[in-house]
N, CA, C and O atoms as a printed pandas DataFrame, in Angstrom:
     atom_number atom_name residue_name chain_id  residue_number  x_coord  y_coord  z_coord
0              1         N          UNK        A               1   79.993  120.849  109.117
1              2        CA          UNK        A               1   80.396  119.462  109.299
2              3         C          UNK        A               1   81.706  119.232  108.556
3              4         O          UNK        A               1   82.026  119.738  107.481
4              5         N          UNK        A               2   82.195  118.647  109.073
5              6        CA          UNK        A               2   83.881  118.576  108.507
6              7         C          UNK        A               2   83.628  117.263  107.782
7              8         O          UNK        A               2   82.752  116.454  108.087
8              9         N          UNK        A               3   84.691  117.125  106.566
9             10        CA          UNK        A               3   84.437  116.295  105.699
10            11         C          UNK        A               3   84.378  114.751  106.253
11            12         O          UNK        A               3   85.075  114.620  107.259
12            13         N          UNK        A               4   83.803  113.716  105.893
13            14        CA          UNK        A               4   83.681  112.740  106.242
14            15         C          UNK        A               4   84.509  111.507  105.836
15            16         O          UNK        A               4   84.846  111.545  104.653
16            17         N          UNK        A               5   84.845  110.625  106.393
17            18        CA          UNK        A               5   85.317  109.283  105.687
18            19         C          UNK        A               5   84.374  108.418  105.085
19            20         O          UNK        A               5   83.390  107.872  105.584
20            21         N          UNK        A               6   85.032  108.361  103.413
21            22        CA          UNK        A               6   84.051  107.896  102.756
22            23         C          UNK        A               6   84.554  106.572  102.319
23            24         O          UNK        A               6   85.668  106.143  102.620
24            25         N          UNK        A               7   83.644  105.919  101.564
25            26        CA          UNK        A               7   84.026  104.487  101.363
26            27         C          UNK        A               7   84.503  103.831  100.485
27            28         O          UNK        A               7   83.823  103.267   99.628
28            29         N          UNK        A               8   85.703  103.794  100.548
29            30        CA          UNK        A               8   86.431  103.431   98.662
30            31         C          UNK        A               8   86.060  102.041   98.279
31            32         O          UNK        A               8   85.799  101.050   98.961
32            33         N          UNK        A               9   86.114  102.267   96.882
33            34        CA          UNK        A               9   85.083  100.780   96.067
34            35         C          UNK        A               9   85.817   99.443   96.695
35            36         O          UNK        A               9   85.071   98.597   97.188
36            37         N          UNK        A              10   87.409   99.177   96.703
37            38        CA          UNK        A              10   87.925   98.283   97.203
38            39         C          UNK        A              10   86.898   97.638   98.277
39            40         O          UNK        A              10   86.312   96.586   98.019
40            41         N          UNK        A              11   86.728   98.284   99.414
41            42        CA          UNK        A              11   85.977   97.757  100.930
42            43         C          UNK        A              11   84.519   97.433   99.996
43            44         O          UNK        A              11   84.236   96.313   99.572
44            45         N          UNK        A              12   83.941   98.291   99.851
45            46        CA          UNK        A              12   82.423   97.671   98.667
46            47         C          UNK        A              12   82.407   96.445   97.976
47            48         O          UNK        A              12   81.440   95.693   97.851
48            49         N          UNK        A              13   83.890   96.253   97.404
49            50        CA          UNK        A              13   83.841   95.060   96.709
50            51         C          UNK        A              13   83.889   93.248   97.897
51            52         O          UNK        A              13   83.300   92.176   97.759
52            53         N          UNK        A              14   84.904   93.767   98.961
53            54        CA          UNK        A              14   85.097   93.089   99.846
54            55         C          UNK        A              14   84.021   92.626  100.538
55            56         O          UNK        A              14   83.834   91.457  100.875
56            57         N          UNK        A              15   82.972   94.022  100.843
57            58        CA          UNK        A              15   81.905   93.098  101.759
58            59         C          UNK        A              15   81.327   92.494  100.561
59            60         O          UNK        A              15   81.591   91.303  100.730
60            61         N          UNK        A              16   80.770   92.579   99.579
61            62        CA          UNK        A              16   79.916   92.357   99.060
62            63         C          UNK        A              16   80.408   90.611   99.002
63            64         O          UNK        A              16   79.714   89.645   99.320
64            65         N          UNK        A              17   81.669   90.614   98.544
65            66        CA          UNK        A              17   81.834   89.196   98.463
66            67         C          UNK        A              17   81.649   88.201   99.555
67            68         O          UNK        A              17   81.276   87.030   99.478
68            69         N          UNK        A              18   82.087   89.120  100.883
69            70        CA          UNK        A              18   81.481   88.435  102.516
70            71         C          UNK        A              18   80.387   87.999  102.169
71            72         O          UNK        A              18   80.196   86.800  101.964
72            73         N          UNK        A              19   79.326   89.071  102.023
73            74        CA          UNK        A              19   78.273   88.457  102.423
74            75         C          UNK        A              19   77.337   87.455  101.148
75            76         O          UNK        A              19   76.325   86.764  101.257
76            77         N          UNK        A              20   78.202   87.768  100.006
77            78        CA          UNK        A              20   77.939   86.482   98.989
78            79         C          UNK        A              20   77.758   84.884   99.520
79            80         O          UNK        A              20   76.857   84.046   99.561
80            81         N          UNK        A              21   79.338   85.005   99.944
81            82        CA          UNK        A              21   79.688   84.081  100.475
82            83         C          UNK        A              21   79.147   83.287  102.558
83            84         O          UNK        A              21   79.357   82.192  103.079
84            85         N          UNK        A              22   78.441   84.577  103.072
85            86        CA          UNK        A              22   77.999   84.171  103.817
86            87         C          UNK        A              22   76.710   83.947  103.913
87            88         O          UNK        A              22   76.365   83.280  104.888
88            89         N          UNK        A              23   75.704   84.391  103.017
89            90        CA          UNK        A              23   74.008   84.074  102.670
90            91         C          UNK        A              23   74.043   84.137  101.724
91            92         O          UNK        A              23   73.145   84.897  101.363
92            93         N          UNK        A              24   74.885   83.577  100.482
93            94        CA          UNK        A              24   74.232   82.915   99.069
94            95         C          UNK        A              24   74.252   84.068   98.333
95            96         O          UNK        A              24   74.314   85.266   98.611
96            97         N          UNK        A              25   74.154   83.128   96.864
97            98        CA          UNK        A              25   73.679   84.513   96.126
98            99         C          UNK        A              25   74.815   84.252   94.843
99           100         O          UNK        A              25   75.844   83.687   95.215
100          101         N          UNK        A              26   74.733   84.615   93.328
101          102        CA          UNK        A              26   75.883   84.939   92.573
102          103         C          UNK        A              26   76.573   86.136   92.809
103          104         O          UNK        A              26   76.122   87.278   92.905
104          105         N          UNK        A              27   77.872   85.677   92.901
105          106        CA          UNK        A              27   78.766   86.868   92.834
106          107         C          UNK        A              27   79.310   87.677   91.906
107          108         O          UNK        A              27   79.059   87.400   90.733
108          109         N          UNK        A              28   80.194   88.883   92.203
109          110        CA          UNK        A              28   80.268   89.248   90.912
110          111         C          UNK        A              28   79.997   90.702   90.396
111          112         O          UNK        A              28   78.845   90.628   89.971
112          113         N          UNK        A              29   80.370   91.788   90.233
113          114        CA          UNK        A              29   80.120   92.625   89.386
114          115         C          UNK        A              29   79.493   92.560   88.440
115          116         O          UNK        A              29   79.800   91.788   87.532
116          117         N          UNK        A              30   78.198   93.531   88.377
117          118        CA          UNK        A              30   77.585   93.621   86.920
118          119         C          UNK        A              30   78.099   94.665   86.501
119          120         O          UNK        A              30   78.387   94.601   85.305
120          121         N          UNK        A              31   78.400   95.862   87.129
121          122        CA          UNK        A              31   78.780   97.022   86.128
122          123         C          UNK        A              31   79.271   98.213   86.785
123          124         O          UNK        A              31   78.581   99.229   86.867
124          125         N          UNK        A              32   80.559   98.113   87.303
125          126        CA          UNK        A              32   81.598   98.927   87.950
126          127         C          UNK        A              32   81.278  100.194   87.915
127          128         O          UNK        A              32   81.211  100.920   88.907
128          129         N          UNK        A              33   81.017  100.599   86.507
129          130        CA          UNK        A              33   80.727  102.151   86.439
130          131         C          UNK        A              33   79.302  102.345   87.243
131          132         O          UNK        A              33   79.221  103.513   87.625
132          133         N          UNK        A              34   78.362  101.702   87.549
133          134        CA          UNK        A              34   77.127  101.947   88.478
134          135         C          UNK        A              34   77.566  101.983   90.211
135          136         O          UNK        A              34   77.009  102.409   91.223
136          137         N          UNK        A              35   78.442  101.517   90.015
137          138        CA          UNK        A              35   78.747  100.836   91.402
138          139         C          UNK        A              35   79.562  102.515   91.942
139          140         O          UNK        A              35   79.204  103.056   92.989
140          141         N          UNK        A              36   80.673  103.145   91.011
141          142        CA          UNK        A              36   81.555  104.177   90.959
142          143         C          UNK        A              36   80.624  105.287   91.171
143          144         O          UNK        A              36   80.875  106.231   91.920
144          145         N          UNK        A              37   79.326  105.126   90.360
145          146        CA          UNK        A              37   78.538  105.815   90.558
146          147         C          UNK        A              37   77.762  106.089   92.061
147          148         O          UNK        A              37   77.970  107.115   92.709
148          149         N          UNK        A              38   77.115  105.332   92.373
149          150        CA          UNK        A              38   76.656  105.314   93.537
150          151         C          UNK        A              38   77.350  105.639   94.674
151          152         O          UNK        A              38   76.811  106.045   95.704
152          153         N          UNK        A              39   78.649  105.459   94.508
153          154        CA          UNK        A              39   79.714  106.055   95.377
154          155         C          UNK        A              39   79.673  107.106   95.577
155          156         O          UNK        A              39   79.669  107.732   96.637
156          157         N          UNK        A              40   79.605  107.676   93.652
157          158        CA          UNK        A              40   80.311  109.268   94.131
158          159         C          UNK        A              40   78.916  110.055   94.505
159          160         O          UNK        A              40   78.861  111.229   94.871
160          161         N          UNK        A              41   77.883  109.230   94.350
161          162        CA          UNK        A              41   76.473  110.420   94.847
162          163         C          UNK        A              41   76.490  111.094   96.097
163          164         O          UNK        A              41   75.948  112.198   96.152
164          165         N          UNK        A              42   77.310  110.350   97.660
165          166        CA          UNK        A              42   76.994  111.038   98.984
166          167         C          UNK        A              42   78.165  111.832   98.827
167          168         O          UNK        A              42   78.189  112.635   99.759
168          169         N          UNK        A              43   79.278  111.998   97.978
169          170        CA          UNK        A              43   80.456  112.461   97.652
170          171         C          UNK        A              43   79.884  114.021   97.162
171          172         O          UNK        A              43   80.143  115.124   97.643
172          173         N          UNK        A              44   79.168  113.714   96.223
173          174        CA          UNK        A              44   78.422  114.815   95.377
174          175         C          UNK        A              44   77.578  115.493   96.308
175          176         O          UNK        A              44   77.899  116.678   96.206
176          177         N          UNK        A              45   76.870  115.408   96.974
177          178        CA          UNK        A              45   75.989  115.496   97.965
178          179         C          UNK        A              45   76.771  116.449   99.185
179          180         O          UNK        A              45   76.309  117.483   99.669
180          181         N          UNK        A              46   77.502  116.088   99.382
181          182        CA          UNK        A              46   78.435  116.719  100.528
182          183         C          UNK        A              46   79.283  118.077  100.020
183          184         O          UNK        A              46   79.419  119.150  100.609
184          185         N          UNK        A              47   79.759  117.685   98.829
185          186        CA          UNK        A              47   80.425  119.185   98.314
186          187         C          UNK        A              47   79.267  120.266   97.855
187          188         O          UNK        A              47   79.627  121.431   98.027
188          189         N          UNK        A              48   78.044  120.116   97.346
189          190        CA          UNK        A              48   77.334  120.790   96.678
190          191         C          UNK        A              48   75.776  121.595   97.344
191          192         O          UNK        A              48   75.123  122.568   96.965
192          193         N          UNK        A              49   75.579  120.295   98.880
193          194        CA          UNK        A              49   74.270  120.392   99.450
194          195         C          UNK        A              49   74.709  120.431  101.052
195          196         O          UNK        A              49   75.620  119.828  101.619
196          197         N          UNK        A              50   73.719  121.369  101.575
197          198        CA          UNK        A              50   73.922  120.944  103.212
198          199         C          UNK        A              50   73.061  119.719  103.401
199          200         O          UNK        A              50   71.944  119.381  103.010
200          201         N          UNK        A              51   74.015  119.175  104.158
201          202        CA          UNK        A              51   73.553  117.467  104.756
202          203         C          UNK        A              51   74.157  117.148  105.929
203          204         O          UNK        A              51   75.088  117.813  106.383
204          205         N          UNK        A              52   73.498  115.740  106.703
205          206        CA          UNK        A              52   74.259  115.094  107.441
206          207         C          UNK        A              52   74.540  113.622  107.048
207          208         O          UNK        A              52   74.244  113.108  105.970
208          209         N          UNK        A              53   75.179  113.009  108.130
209          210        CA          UNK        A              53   75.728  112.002  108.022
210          211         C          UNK        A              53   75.048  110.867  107.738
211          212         O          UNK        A              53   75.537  109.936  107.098
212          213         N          UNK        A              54   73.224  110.901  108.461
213          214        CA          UNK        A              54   72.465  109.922  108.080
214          215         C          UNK        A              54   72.259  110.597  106.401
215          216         O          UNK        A              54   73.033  110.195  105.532
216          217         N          UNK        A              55   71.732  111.097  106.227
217          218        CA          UNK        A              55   71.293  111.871  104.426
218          219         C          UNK        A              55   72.348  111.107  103.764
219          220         O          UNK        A              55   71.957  110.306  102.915
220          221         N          UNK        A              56   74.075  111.219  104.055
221          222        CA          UNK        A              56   75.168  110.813  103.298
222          223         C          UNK        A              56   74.741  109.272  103.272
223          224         O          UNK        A              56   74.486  108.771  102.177
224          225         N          UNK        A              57   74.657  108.547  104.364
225          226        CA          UNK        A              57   74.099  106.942  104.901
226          227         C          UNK        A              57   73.417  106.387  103.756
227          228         O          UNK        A              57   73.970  105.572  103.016
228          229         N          UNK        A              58   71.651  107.001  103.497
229          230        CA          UNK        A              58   70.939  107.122  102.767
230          231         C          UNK        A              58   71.161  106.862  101.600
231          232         O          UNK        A              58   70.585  105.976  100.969
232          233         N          UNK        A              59   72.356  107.889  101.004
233          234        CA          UNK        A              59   72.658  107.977   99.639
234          235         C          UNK        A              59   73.350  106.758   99.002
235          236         O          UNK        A              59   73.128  106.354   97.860
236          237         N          UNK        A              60   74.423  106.093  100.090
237          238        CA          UNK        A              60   74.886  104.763  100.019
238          239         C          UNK        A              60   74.264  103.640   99.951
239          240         O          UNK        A              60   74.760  102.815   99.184
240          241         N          UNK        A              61   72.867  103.201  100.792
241          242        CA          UNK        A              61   72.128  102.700  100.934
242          243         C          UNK        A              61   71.375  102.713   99.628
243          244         O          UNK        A              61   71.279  101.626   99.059
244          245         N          UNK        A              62   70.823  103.774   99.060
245          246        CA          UNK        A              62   69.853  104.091   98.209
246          247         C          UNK        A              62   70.827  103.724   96.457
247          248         O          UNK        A              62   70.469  103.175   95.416
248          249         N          UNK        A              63   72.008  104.308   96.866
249          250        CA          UNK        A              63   72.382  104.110   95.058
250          251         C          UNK        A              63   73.307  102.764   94.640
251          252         O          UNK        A              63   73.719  102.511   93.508
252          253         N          UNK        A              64   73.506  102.024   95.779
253          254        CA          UNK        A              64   73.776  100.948   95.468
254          255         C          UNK        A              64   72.595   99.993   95.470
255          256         O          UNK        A              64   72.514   99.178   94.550
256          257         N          UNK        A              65   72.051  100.010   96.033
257          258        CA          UNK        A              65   70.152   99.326   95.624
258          259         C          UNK        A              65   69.760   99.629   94.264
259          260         O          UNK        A              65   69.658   98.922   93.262
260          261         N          UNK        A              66   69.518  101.168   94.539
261          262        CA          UNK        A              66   68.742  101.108   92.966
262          263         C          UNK        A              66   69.919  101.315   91.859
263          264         O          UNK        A              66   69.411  101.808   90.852
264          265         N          UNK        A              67   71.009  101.152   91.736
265          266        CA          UNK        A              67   72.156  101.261   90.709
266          267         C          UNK        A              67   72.441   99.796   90.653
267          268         O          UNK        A              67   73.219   99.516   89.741
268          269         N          UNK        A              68   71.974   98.629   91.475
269          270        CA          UNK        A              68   72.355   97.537   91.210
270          271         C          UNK        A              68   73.440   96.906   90.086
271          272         O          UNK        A              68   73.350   96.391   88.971
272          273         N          UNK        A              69   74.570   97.263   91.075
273          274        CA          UNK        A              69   76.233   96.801   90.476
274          275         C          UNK        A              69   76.132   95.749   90.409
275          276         O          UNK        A              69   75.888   95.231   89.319
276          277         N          UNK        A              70   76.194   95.436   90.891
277          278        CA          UNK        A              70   76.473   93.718   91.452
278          279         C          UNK        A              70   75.035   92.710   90.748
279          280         O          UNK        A              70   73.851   93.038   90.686
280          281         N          UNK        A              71   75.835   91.170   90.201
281          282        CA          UNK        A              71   74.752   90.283   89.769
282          283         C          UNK        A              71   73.363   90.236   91.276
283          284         O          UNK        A              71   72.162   90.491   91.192
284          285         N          UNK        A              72   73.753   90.034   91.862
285          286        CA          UNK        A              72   73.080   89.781   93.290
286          287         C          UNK        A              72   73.534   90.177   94.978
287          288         O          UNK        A              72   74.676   90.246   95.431
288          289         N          UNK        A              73   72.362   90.378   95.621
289          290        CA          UNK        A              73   73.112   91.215   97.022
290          291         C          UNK        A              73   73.061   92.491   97.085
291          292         O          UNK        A              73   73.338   93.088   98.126
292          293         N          UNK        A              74   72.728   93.051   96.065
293          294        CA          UNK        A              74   72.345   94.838   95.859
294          295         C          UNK        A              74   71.933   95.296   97.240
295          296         O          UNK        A              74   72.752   96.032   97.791
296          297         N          UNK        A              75   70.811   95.007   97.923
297          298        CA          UNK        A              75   70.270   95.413   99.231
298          299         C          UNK        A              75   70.888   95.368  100.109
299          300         O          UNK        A              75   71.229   96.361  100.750
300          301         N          UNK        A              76   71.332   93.694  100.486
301          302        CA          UNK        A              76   72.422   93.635  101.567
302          303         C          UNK        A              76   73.785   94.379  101.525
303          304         O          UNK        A              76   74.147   94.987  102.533
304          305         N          UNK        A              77   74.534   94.363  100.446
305          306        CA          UNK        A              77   75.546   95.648  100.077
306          307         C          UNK        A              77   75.353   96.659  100.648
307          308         O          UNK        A              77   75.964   97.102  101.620
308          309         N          UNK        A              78   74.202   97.250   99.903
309          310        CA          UNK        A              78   73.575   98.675  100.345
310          311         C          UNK        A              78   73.641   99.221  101.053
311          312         O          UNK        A              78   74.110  100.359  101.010
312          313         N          UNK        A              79   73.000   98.408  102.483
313          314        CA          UNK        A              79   72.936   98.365  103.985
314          315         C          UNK        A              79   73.675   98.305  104.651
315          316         O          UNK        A              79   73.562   98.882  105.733
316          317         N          UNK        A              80   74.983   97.454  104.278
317          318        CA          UNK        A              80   75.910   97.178  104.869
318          319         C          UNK        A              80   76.902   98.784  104.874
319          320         O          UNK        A              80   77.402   99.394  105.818
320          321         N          UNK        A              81   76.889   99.080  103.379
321          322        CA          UNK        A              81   78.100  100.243  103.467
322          323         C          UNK        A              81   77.394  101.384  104.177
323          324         O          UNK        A              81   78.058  102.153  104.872
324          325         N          UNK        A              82   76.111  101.532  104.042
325          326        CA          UNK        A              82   75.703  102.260  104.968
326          327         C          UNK        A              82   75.474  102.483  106.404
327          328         O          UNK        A              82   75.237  103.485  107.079
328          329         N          UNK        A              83   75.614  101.275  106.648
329          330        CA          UNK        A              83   75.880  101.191  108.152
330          331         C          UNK        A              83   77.633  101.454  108.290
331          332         O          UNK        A              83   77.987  102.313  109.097
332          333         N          UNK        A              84   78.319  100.975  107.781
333          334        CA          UNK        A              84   79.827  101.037  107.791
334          335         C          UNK        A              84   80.189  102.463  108.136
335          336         O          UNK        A              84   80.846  102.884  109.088
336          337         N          UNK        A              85   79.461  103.273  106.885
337          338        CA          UNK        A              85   79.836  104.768  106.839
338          339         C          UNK        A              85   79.305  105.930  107.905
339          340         O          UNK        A              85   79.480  107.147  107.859
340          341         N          UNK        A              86   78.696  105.236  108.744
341          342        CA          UNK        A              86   77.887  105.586  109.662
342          343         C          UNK        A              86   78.980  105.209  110.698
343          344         O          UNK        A              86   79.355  106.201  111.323
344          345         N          UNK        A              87   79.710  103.844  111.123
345          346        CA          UNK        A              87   80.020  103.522  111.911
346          347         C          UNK        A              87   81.705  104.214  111.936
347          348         O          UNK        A              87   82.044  104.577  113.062
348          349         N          UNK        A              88   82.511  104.372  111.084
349          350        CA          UNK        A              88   83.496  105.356  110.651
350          351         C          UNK        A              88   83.458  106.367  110.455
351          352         O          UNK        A              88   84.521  106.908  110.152
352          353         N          UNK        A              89   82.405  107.062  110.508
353          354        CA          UNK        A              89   82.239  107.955  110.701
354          355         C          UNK        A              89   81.591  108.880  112.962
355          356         O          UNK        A              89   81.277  109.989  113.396
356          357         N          UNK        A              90   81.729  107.750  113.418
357          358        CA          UNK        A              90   81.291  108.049  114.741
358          359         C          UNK        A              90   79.989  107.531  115.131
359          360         O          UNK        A              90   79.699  107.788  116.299
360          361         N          UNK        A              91   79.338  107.035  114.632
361          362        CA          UNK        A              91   77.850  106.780  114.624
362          363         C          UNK        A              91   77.483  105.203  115.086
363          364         O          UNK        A              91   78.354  104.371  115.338
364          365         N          UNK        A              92   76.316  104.992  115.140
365          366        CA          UNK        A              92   76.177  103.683  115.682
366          367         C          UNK        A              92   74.770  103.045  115.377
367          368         O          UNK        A              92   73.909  103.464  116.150
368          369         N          UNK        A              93   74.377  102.253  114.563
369          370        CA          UNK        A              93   72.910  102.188  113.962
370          371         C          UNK        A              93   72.407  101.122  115.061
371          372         O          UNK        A              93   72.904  100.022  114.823
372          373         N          UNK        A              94   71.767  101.119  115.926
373          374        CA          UNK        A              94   71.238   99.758  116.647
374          375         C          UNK        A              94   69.229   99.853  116.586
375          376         O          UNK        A              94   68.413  100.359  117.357
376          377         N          UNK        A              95   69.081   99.069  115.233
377          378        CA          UNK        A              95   67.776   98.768  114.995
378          379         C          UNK        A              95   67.415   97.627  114.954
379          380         O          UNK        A              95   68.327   96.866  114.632
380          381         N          UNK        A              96   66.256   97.051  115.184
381          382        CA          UNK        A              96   65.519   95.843  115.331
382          383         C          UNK        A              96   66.402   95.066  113.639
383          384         O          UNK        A              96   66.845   95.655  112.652
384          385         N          UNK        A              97   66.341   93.508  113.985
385          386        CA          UNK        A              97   67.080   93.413  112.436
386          387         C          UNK        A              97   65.664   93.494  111.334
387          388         O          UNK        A              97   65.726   93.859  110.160
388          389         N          UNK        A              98   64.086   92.935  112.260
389          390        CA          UNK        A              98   63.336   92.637  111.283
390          391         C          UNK        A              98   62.810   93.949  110.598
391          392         O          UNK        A              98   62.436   94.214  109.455
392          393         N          UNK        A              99   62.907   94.509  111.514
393          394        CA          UNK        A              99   62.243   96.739  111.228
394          395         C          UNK        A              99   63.397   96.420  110.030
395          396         O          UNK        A              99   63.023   96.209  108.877
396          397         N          UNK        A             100   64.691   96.403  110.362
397          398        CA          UNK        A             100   65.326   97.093  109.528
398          399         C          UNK        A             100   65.419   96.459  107.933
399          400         O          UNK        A             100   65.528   97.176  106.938
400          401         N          UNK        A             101   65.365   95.241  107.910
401          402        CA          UNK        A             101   64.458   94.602  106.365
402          403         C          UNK        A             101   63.943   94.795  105.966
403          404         O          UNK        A             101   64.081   94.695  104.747
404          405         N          UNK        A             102   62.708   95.312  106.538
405          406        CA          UNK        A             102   61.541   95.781  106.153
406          407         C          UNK        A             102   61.934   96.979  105.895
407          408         O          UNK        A             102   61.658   97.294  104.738
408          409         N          UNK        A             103   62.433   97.738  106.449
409          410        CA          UNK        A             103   62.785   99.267  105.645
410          411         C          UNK        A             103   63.404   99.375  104.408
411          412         O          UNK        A             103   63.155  100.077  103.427
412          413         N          UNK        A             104   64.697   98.121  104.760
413          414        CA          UNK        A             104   65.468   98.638  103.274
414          415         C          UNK        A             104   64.480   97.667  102.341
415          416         O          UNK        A             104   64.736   97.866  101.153
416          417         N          UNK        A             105   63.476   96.723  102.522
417          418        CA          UNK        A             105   63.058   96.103  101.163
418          419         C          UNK        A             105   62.073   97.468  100.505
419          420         O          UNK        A             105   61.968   97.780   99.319
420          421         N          UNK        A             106   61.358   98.193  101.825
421          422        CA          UNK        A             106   60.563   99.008  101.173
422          423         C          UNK        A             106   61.096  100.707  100.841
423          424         O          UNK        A             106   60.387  101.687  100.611
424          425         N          UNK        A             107   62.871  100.591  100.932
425          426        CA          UNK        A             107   63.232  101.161   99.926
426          427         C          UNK        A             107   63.794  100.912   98.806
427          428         O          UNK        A             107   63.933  101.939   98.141
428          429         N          UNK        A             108   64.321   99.634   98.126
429          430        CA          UNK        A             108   64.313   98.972   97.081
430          431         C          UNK        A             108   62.938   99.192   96.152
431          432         O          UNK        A             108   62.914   99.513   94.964
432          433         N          UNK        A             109   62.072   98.990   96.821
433          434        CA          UNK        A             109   60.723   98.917   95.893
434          435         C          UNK        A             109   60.002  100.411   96.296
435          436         O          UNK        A             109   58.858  100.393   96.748
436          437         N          UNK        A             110   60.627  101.537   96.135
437          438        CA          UNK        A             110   60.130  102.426   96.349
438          439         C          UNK        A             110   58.617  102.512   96.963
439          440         O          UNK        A             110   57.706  102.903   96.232
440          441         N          UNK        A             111   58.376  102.153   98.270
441          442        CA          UNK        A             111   57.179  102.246   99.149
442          443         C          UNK        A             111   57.553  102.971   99.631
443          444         O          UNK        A             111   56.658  103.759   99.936
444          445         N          UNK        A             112   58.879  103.396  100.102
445          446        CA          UNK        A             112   59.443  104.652  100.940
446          447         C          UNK        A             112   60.605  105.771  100.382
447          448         O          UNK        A             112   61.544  105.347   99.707
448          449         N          UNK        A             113   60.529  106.734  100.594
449          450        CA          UNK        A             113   61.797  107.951   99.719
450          451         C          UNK        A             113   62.594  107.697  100.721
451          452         O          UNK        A             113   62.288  107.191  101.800
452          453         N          UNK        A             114   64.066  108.201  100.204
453          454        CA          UNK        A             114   65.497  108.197  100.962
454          455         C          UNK        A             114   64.766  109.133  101.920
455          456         O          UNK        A             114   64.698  108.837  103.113
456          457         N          UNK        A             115   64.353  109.975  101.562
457          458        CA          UNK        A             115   63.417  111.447  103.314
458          459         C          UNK        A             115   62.853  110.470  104.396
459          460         O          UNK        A             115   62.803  110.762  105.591
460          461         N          UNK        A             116   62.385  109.153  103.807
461          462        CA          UNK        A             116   61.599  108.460  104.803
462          463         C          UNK        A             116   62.887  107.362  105.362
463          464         O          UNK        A             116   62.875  106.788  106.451
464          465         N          UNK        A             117   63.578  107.293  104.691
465          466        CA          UNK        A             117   64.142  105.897  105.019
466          467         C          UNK        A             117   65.278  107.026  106.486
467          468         O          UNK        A             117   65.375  106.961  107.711
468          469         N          UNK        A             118   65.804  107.787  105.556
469          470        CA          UNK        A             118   66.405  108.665  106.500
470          471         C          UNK        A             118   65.621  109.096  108.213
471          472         O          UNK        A             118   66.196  109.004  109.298
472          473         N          UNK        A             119   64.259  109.536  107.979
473          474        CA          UNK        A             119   63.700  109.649  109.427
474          475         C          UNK        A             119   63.485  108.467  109.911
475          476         O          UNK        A             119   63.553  108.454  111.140
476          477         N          UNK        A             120   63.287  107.615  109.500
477          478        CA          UNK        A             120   63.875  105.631  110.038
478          479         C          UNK        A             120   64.964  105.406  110.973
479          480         O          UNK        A             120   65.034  105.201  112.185
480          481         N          UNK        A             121   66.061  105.547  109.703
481          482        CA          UNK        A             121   67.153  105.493  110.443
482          483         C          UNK        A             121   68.196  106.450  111.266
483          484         O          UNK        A             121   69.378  106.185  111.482
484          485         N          UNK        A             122   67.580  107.469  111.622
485          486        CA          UNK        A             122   67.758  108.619  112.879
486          487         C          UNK        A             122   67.035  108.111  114.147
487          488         O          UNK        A             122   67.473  108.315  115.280
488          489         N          UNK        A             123   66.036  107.517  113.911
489          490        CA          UNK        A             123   65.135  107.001  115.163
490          491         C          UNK        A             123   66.505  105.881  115.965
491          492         O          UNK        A             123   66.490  105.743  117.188
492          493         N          UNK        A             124   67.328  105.347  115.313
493          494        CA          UNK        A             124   68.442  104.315  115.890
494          495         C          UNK        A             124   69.551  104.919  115.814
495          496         O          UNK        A             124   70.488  104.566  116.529
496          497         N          UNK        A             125   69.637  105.712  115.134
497          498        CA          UNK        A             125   71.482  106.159  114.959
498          499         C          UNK        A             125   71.711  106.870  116.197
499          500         O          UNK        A             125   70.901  107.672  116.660
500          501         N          UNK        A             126   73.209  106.471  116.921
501          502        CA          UNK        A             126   73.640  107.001  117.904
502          503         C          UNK        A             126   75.526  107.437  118.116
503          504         O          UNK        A             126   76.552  106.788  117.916
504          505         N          UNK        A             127   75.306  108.584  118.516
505          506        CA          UNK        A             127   76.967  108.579  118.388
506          507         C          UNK        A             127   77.260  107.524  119.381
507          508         O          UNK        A             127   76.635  106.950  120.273
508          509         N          UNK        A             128   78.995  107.475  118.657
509          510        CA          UNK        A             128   79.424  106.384  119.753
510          511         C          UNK        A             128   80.107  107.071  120.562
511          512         O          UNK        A             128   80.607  106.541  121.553
């Protein structure tokens, strides 16, 4: 797999404030270095492990949730760059919106592993 386009913190910071500002919520950075972090995990992931593009998805999804940068919006963030990185990358997520709440709340609260959330979201991902 040839290297991927990944998602620099700038655009992270941008949606996050979208969607602050479009369903509520305090805004705001809690702690940049978590946020840098969670970044560089599908980064790390890609130089070191065989993977794909949903696994990379996952990792975005998963370490901005549970690394919770941000005062509020952690989930929706989450989701969002993961769908993004999916969608710049060639891909195309088209899932139910309520399935897909329900997935990412019950990966926030660990009811489900990134292995599960990942065979989730392969059931919708489509090249474009």
């Amino acid at each position: 797999m040839k290297e991927p386009e990944w998602i620099p913190v700038q655009v992270v910071l941008a949606a996050h404030e979208m969607l602050i500002a479009e369903f509520g919520g305090q805004p705001g950075v809690r702690d940049r270095g978590l946020l840098e972090s969670a970044l560089a995990r599908p980064q790390n992931q890609f130089l070191h492990q065989q993977t794909d593009l949903v696994e990379l998805a996952v990792l975005y999804v998963s370490g901005i949730i549970r690394n919770h940068p941000f005062f509020d919006g952690n989930k929706r963030t989450g989701f969002m760059m993961g769908y993004d990185f999916l969608f710049q990358n060639g891909q195309v997520l088209e899932a139910p919106e309520a399935e897909t709440a329900r997935a990412v709340l019950d990966l926030a609260d660990k009811t489900i592993t990134e292995t599960e959330f990942a065979a989730w979201l392969r059931q919708y991902c489509k090249s474009l």
